[in-house]
N, C-alpha and C positions, 0 to 999 in steps of 0.2 A: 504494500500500500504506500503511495508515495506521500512527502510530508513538506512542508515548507515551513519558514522559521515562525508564520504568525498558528502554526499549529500546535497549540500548548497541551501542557493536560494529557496527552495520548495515553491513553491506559486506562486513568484512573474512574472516566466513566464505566466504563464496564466492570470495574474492582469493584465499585459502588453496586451496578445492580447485580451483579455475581452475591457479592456480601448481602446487601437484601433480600435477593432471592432465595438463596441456599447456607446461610450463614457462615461465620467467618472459615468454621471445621469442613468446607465442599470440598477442598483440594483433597481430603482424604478417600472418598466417596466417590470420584469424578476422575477420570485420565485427564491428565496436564491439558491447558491452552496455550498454543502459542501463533504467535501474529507476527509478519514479518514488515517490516518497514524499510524506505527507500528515500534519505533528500537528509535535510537538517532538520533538527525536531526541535520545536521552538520552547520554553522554562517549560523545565515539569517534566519532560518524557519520564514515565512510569512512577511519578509520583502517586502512593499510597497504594503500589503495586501489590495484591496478595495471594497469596498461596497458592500455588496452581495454574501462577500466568505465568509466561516469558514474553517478553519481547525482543526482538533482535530488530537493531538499527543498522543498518550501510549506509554510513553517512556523518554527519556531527550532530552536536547536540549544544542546544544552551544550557543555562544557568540552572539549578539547583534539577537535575539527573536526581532521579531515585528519593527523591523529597518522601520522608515517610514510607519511604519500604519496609511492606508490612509481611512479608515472606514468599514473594515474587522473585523473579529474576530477569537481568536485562543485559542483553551483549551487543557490544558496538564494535563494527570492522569497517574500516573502509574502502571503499569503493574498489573493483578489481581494475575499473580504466582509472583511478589516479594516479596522477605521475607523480606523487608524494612519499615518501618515508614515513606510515604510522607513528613509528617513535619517535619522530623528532618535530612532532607538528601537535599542538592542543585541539582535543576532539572532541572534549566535553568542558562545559562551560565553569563558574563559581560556585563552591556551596553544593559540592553534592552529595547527596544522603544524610542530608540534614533533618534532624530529627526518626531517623530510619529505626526498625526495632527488630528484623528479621529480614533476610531472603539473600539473595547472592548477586553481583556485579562482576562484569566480566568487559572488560576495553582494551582496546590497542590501541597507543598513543599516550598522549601525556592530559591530564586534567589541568585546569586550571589553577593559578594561585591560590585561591580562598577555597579548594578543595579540600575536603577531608572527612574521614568518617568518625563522627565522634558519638559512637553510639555503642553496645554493649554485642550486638549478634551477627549484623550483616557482614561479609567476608568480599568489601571492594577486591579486585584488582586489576591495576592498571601497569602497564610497562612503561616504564617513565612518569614523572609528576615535576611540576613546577614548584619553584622555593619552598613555597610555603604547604606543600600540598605532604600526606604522607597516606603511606601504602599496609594497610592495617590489614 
């Protein structure tokens, strides 16, 4: 599904009616969701992402990635035609996995400055990170 930078949010509607639908425990109950996405995904890609989802992005991402991942998962690779170096290029934005309390992250490339995972469960990682970023 392709995505452009004013596309925020991706994910998290459907975490929403997955959660109200079949309650937080469906990912037990249910074979995995996943969705695959194409472009830049604008704040928030897989913010409040839970249980039982993946997303995978080809492409970059803005500011707070994985905001409140709630035990989803999200993987970012880029493009097969870029003529770029993953590692040496920032692919996800500031601030990501803020406030997160469960699930996995999965990047190639480097995160932003004001990245980092300051939370107790989800298991970021990224190859490469900016000054201020760390690889928890």
């Amino acid at each position: 599904m392709p995505l452009r930078n004013r596309d925020r949010t991706a994910g998290t509607m459907l975490s929403s009616a997955v959660t109200r639908k079949h309650g937080a425990k469906w990912a037990s109950r249910r074979p995995p969701s996943s969705s695959d996405f194409a472009g830049s995904a604008g704040q928030s890609f897989g913010a409040f992402l839970c249980r039982g989802i993946t997303l995978h992005l080809e492409g970059e991402a803005n500011d707070y990635v994985g905001k409140g991942l709630s035990g989803g998962k999200i993987t970012r690779r880029k493009p097969n035609a870029a003529g770029y170096d993953a590692a040496g290029n920032i692919i996800i934005g500031n601030v990501a996995f803020n406030g997160a309390t469960g699930g996995e992250a999965y990047f190639n490339g480097i995160a932003g400055s004001a990245s980092r995972c300051a939370t107790r469960e989800p298991s970021p990682s990224s190859k490469g990170s900016a000054t201020t970023g760390a690889n928890t």
